[in-house]
N, C-alpha and C positions, 0 to 999 in steps of 0.2 A: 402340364401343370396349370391347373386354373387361378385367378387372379386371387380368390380366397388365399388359395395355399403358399402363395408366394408372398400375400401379405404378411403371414401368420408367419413365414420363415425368416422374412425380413427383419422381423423384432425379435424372433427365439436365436436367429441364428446370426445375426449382425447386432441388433441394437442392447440386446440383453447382455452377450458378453462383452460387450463394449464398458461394462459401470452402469448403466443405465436402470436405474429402477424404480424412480419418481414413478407414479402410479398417474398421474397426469396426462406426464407426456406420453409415455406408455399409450394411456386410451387416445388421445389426441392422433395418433401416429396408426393409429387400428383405425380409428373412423373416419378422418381427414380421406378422402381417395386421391393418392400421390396420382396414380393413373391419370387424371382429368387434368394434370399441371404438366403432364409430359410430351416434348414434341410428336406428332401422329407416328413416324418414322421408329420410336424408341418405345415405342409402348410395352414392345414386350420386355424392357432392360428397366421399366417403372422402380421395380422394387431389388434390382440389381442393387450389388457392394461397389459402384463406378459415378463417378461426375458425369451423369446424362448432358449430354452437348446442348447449350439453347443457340438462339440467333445471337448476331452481331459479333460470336469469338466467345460465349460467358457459356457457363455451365453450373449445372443444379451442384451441389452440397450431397456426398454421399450420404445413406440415412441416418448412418450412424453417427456421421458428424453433427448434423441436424438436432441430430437426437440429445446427443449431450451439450449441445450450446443451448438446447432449452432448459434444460436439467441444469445448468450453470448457471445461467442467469434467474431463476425460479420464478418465472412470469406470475403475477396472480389480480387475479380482480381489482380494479382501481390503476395500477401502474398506466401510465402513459407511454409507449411507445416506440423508439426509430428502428426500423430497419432499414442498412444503408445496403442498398441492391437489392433490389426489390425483385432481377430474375424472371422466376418462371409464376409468382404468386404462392408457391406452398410453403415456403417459411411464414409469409405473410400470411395466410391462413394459421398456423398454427399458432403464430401469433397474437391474433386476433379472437381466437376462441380461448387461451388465456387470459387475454385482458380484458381491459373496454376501449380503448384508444390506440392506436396504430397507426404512424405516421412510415409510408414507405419510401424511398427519395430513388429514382432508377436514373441513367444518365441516357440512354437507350429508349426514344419514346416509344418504337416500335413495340421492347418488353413491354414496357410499361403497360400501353394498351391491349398487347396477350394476355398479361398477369389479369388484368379487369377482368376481361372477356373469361381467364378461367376461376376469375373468384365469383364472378354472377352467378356462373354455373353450378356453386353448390350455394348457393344464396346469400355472400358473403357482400354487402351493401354500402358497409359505414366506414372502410381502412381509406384513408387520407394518403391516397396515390400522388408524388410529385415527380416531373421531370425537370433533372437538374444534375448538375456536378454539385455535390455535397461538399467540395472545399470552397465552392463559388455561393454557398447558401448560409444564411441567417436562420437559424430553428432558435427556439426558448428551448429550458430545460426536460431534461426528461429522466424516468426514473427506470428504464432499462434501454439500451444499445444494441443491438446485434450487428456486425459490422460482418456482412458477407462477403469480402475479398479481401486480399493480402496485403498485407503493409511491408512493404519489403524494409523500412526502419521505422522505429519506434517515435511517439510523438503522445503529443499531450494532446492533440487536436480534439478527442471525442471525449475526452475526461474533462474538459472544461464545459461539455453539455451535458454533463449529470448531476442529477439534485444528491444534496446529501443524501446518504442510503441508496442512492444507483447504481447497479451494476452494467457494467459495458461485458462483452465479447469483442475480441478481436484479433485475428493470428498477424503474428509480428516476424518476420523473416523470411528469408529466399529456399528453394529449393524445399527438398524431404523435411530438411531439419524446421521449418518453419515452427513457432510454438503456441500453439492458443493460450490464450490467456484470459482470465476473469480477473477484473477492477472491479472495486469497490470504492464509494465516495462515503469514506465514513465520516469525516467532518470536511467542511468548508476548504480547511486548508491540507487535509493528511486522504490518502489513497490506502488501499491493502490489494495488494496482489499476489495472485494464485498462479503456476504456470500449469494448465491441465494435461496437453498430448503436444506430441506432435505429426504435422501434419504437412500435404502438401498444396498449395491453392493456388491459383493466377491472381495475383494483384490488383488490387481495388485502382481504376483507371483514375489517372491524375494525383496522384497515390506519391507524397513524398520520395525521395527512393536516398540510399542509404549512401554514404561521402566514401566516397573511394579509398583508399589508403594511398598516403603518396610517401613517397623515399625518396 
């Protein structure tokens, strides 16, 4: 099977019947080349239904995950930015070809420096790459979130960086059951929440973790 065809199956056969039918992300996900984000070793698993493995223990985001945390969040022109895990650079790309502004935060410098190296390669120039733990960091407001690993308990920690009208992404819970979720900061002081799928992820590293029950 040629990479065409496997892209082309990727979205009819994983991302479309997933709910997916923003007509955006859709082209964004057709012309983005996942291939160039994937380690040399997995190339031909690019457009695989599987969390391609990167360095340090982290793993990409199947597409179809990818796919509706775009579609959830509805990125559009003007919006400002974070994505916390920054990865392998192709959320971040896709990111970035939604908005104008993209702040990415990896904990991992080694990613970090991959992610460049595969965003120069399709000409990607202006995303505001950081190395850092994201609970150890100061950001201003922002008017969309993508929070790429698992929150094994719930917190308020990424909803207090959203401007009114921002929406966050972020899967909250352990194992299979975990739940993705979309926030919304509709005023100052009130939230609206959605629970999308559920799903299974490795936890965002330094990542509160949930109080044990005790008897």
């Amino acid at each position: 099977m040629n990479q065409e065809q496997a892209r082309f199956n990727m979205i009819e056969q994983q991302i479309r019947p997933w709910n997916v039918a923003d007509n955006d992300v859709l082209k964004i996900m057709k012309q983005i080349p996942r291939e160039h984000f994937v380690p040399h070793n997995y190339k031909k698993l690019a457009f695989a239904d599987i969390q391609v493995p990167l360095a340090n223990g982290q793993r990409m985001m199947e597409p179809k995950i990818e796919a509706r945390l775009l579609q959830a969040l509805q990125v559009k022109p003007g919006d400002k930015v974070l994505e916390v895990g920054t990865g392998s650079g192709y959320l971040t790309a896709c990111l970035d070809w939604l908005s104008d502004e993209v702040t990415s935060i990896e904990i991992h410098e080694a990613l970090s420096q991959q992610a460049q190296q595969h965003l120069s390669t399709i000409g990607i120039s202006d995303v505001n790459l950081l190395v850092g733990d994201i609970f150890d960091t100061v950001l201003h407001k922002f008017d969309v979130i993508a929070v790429t690993g698992g929150l094994p308990a719930s917190s308020d920690y990424f909803e207090k960086m959203l401007a009114v009208g921002g929406r966050l992404f972020e899967i909250v819970g352990v194992g299979p059951a975990a739940t993705a979720q979309l926030i919304t900061r509709v005023r100052e002081d009130a939230f609206r929440r959605e629970n999308l799928f559920e799903t299974e992820i490795a936890p965002l590293q330094n990542a509160p973790l949930a109080e044990a029950f005790i008897f």
